[in-house]
N, C-alpha and C positions, 0 to 999 in steps of 0.2 A: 504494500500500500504506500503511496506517493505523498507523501506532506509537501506541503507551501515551501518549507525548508529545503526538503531535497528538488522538489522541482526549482527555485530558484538555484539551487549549486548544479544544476545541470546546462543553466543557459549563460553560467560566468566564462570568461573567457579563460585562458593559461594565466595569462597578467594577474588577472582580477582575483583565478583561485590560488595562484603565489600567495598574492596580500594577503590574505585572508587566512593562508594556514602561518605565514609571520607572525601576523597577530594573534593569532590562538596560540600557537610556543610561546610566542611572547608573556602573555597574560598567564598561561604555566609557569613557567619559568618565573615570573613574579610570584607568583602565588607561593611556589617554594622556594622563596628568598634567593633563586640562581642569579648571579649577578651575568645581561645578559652583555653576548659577544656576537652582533653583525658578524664580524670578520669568521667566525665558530659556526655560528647558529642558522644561517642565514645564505651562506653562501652555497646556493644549491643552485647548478647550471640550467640555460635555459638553452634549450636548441630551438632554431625557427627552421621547422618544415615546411613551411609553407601552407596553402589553402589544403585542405582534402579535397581529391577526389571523389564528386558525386555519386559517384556507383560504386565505391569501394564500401562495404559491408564488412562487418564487426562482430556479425552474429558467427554463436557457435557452427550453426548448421551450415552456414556459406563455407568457416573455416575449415572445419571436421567432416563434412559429405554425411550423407545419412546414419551411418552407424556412430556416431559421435567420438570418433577417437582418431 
């Protein structure tokens, strides 16, 4: 079942779910008094792919062929 919440984190961009789980370590990390480190914490690479292709499918069944393996 789809909450407001997960349907909203389904339409964020890469950018947009980066910040967002920043801020959530972040506000961890405060909670147990971790003093924090951008340069530590934070530094997690970004590769730009480019657009997806249209027809390209993600689903198990496209990937696996009928028998699922």
């Amino acid at each position: 079942m789809h909450t407001q919440e997960s349907d909203r984190l389904l339409h964020l961009t890469l950018s947009e779910l980066r910040e967002l789980i920043r801020r959530e370590v972040e506000a961890a990390l405060n909670r147990k008094h971790i003093p924090v480190e951008d340069d530590e914490v934070f530094s997690l690479p970004l590769i730009d792919v480019g657009e997806w292709n249209d027809t390209l499918s993600l689903r198990r069944e496209d990937m696996y062929g009928d028998d699922g393996r």
